[in-house]
C-alpha positions as CSV (number, residue, x, y, z in Angstrom):
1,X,0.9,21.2,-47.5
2,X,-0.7,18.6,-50.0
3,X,1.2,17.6,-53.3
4,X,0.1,19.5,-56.3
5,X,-1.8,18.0,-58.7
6,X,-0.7,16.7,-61.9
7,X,-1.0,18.3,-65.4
8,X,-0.4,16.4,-68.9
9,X,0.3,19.5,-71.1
10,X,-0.9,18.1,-75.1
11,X,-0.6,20.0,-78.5
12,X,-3.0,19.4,-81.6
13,X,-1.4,20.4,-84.8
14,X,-4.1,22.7,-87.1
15,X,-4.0,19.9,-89.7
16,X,-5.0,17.3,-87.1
17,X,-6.8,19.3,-84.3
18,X,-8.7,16.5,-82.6
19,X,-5.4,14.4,-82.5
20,X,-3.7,15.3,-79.1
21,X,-0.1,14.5,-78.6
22,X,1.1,14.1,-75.0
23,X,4.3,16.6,-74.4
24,X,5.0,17.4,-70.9
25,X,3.7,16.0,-67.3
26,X,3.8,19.0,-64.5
27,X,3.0,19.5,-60.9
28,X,0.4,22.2,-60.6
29,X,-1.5,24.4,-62.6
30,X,0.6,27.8,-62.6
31,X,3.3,25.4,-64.7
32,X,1.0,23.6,-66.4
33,X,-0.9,26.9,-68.0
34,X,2.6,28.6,-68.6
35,X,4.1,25.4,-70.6
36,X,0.2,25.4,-72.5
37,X,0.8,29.4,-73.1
38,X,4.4,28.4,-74.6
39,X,3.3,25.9,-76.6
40,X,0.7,27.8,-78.2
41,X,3.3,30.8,-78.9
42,X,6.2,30.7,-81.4
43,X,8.7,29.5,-78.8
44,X,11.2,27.0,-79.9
45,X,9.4,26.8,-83.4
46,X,11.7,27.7,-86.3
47,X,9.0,28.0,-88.7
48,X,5.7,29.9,-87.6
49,X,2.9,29.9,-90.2
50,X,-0.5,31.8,-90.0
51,X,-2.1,28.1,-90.9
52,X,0.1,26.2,-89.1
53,X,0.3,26.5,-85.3
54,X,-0.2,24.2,-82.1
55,X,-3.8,24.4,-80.0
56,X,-2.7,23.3,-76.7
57,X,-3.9,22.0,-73.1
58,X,-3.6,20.7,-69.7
59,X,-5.2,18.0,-68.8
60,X,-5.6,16.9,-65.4
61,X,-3.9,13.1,-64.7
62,X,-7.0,11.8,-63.0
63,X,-9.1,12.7,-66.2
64,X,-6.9,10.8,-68.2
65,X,-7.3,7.9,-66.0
66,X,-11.0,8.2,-66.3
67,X,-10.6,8.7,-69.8
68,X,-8.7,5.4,-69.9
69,X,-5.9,7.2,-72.0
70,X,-3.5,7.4,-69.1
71,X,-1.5,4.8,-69.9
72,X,-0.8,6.2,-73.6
73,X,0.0,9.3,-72.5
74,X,2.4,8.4,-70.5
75,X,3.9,6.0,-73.3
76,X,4.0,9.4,-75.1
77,X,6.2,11.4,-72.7
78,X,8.9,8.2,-73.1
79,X,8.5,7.3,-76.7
80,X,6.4,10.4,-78.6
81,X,8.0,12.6,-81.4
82,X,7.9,15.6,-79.5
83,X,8.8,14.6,-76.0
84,X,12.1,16.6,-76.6
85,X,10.3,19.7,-77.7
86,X,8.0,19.2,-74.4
87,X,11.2,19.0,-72.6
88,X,12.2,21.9,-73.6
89,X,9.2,23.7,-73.1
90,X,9.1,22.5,-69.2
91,X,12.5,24.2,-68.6
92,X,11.4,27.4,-70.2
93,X,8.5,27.6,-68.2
94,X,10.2,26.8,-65.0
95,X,12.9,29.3,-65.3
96,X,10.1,32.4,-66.5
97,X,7.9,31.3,-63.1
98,X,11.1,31.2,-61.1
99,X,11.4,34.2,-58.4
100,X,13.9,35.8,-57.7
């Protein structure tokens, strides 16, 4: 069976929506789209505000290589300000796609 492929999941806050912030690197899409779906909800948010709410994505690795912003976006998962939050996010994702 051949690896799945690689997902960079990014958030845009509303006040800066064409800024993308690399939070979380997955295997496959099913992950990918539930940490995206999270990440656009109210989960692990203590303040949720109409105006103020994440856009998110999943970008595929090899577009970000042919983008030539691989390399920052994987700065971002070590050194970003929300790499924590993405963290967390990951392990909720995992354990609501887990079967029984």
């Amino acid at each position: 069976m051949p690896p799945e492929p690689t997902y960079f999941v990014q958030i845009a806050d509303s006040e800066e929506p064409e800024r993308w912030h690399t939070i979380a690197r997955v295997e496959g899409r099913e992950l990918a789209e539930e940490v995206v779906r999270l990440a656009e909800g109210s989960y692990m948010r203590t303040t949720v505000m109409a105006e103020s709410h994440y856009a998110a994505r999943a970008v595929s690795q090899s577009r970000l290589r042919r983008d030539g912003v691989l390399a920052h976006a994987q700065w971002e998962l070590g050194m970003g300000e929300h790499r924590e939050y993405g963290r967390a996010l990951v392990a909720r994702a995992e354990k609501n796609l887990a079967r029984p």
